[in-house]
C-alpha positions, 0 to 999 in steps of 0.5 A: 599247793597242798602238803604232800601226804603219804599214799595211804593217808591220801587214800583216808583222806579221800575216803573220809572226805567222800563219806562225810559228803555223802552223808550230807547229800543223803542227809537233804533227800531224807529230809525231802522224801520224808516231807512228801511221805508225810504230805500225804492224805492218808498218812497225814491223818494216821500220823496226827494222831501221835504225840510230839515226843514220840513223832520225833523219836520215830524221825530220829530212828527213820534218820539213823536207820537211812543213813546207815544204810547208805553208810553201808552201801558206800562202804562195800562200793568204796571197797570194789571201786578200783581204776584197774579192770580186774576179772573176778573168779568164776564160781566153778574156779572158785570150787577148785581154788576151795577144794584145793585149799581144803587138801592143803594145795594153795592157790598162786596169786592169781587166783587168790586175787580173782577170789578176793575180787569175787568175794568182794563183788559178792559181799557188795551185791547183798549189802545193796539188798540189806542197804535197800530193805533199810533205806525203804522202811526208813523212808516209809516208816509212820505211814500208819501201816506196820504191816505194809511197811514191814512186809511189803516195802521191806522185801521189795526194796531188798529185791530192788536191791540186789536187782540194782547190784547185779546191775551194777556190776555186770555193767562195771560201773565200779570202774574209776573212769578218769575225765579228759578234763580236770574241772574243780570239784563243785562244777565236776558234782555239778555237771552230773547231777542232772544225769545222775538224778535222771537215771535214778527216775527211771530205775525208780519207775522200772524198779516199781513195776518189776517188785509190783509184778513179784509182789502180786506172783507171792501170795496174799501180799495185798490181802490186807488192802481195806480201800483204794485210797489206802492203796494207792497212798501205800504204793506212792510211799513206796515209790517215793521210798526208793526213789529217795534210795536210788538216788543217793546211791546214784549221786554217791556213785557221782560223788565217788567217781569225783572225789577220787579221780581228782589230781594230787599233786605229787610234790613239795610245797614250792620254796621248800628245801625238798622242791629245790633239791629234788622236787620230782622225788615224790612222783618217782616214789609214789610210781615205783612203790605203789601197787600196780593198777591201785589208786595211787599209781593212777594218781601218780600217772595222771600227775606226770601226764599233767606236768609233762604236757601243760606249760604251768609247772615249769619248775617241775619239767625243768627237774626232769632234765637234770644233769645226771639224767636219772630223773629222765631215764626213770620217767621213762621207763615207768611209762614204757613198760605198760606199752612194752607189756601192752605190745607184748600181750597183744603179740600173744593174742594175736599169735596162733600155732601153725601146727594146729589146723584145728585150733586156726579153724576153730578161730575162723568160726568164732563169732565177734560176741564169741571173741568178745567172750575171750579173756585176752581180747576182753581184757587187753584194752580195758587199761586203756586210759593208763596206756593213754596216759604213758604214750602222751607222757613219753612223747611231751618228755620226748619233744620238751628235750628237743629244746630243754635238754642241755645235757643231751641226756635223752639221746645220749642214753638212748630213751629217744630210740626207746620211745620211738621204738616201743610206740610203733610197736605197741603200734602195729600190734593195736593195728594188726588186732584191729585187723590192719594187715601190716607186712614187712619188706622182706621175705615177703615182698618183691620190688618190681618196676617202678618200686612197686612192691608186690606181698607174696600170698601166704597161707600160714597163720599170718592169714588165719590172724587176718581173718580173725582180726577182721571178725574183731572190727564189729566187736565192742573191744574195736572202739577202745583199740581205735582210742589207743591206735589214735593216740599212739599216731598223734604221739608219733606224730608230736615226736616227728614234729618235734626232730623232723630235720633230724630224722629227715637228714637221717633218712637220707643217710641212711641212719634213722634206724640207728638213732630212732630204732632201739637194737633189741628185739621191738616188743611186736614186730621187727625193726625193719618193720618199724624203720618201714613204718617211721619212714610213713611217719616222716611223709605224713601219710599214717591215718 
């Protein structure tokens, strides 16, 4: 197990370590597309002509001049990369947030945020235009064709450039995407690099057709071409050239998403003092002090999903149910509160004033894509794999204390009832934004004959959000609340499991509310609601 690092050291350290392999890997396709460059019959004959000293020196330039240009592109995408979704500012809300400032109003946080994200994301596309005009000229220099190289190859791999980063981003590719499962690095590199060098081949070849129309829109850029050989020599550098660029940026982008998203183990070497005492201090810290949706935090998450799941750190899952149970309360609680927040923002999206009849309609008239536009519904889920994470966390902790606490610290506090609690909640609030309709026994039902309950019709909003629920079944954001609905059921389903003859027993005498439902107000729903849906729990017929 290595040493334990400081959060900013470990960021150094995993940023260092990926631009010095990304310098490696950039390193071998120069060498590559150089060679075929100079393989060709055109520029081979040029190229002869040049003294040994001064080939070398050009190779020389063409290397430092490549490798600073992917210098370049690493750093502005290792600047944006961020495991959290943040939304930038929009150019107009940037004119306010500017005006303003230049009136003396300062902007809240919010907005300075979002700016910083704009400004970054700006500053990124254009390095991607500079970082393409230097990579293509690096690769096509001593092709025996100054003019063609500088004019030509230059300008359209600038354009290729900013293509590429106006792709990049809308696509949201400097999103950091955690895998389901922890590989070593070698094979993690290994796996993506058919797909990333495939990828790179086909925006190389559409990249060549659309700087090939805009070169002969311009005036007088192929004026000069004095025979058809030459011609096609000049296009092939250039097709080489940014094929060489798109994939290095495509295998960086690889080797970033890698190098990133692998585990650290926040602990202390084994035998220590510190791994005696208190070992899970350096989680609790590095979860309590990082900032929220940064790297180190997710780092941290995944590290306790880790431990509290798989049977491998045994000391470590012993430590959490120690005898004080500060330990435990506080693992807890750092993972209930993005589900509680989760339950809470999605009770807002969901809500709708029933004094508006003309904001309900309105919201019966929008479209799925036009739902999809909206800033809370785009961005409720986007955070999907911290609250992935948070729910299996608290339900492997819930059902490890069913046999390894002594102390009987998870009941006795009361973390059970919380967990139990803020699931179903968060819950019933995924279902009901999905479009499941999710009623409550009372005032709204009515028991008849047999024990049938019969659902009084109500025009309120209950309806208006039914019908705009449904409208989001055929939006794109419906699959990632189907990921969150399913994982949050099979975590119930872990704690059940795990206490069935408790909560069995408990459901006949009439107590399962007052040892698995939590007495403050759940953050979505009711606690009639919850009991109701606990009880579907215990029969197994939740789907």
């Amino acid at each position: 197990m290595p040493p334990l690092l400081p959060q900013s050291t470990l960021l150094r350290h995993r940023l260092l370590g990926f631009l010095i392999w990304q310098s490696i890997v950039s390193s071998l396709v120069f060498f590559l597309a150089k060679t075929l460059v100079s393989s060709l019959p055109t520029i081979s004959s040029t190229a002869s002509a040049k003294t040994t000293s001064s080939a070398f020196l050009s190779f020389l330039l063409c290397f430092f001049v490549f490798h600073l240009s992917q210098l370049l592109f690493s750093s502005s995408l290792a600047s944006i990369s961020s495991p959290q979704p943040t939304r930038p500012a929009a150019p107009w809300e940037l004119l306010l947030g500017l005006f303003g400032l230049a009136v003396g109003k300062p902007g809240d946080p919010e907005w300075r945020e979002r700016a910083s994200v704009s400004v970054g994301i700006g500053i990124f596309v254009v390095a991607c235009g500079v970082s393409g005009f230097l990579g293509v000229v690096a690769v096509g220099w001593g092709s025996g064709c100054w003019d063609f190289v500088g004019r030509i190859v230059g300008f359209r791999g600038f354009v290729v450039g900013l293509v590429y980063g106006v792709l990049y981003v809308l696509q949201r590719r400097w999103m950091l995407r955690f895998p389901i499962v922890q590989r070593t690095l070698f094979f993690s590199f290994k796996m993506g690099l058919p797909s990333s060098s495939r990828r790179a081949l086909e925006l190389s070849a559409v990249a060549y057709v659309f700087s090939a129309v805009l070169g002969a829109l311009i005036p007088g850029q192929f004026s000069f071409q004095s025979s058809l050989a030459r011609f096609l020599s000049e296009q092939i550098v250039f097709f080489l050239a940014v094929s060489a660029v798109f994939l290095c940026w495509e295998l960086g982008q690889h080797l970033h998403q890698v190098l990133h998203t692998k585990r650290f183990v926040f602990a202390p070497p084994r035998g220590s003092a510190a791994a005696e005492t208190n070992p899970s201090e350096p989680l609790l810290a590095a979860l309590e002090e990082s900032s929220p949706g940064s790297l180190t935090q997710y780092l941290a998450y995944l590290d306790l999903c880790m431990v509290s799941e798989n049977n491998v750190d045994t000391w470590r899952q012993a430590a959490f149910f120690e005898e004080t149970g500060e330990t435990y309360k506080s693992a807890i609680a750092l993972c209930l509160k993005p589900l509680e927040k989760l339950a809470l923002t999605s009770g807002e999206c969901l809500e709708t004033p029933a004094a508006s009849k003309t904001f309900q309609l309105s919201k019966q008239l929008l479209s799925p894509a036009e739902l999809q536009l909206d800033p809370y519904s785009s961005d409720l889920l986007d955070n999907y794999q911290l609250y992935a994470w948070c729910a299996r966390i608290v339900a492997s902790l819930t059902a490890r204390s069913r046999t390894e606490d002594r102390y009987g610290v998870a009941q006795l506090t009361g973390c059970n009832a919380s967990v139990v609690s803020t699931l179903l909640s968060c819950l019933l609030a995924v279902e009901s934004f999905m479009g499941k309709k999710t009623q409550s026994p009372s005032p709204n039902q009515l028991i008849g004959a047999g024990g049938i309950r019969w659902v009084l019709p109500n025009s309120g909003p209950g309806d208006t959000l039914s019908s705009v629920s449904v409208k989001r079944r055929k939006a794109p954001i419906h699959s990632k609340a189907y990921t969150v609905s399913d994982i949050l059921r099979t975590s119930v389903y872990q704690i059940v499991s795990a206490f069935y003859e408790e909560m069995l027993a408990g459901a006949k005498s009439g107590t399962l509310d007052r040892d698995w439902i939590g007495t403050s107000k759940p953050p979505f729903g009711t606690r009639d609601l919850l009991c109701e849906k606990l009880r579907l729990f215990l029969d197994f017929r939740v789907t």
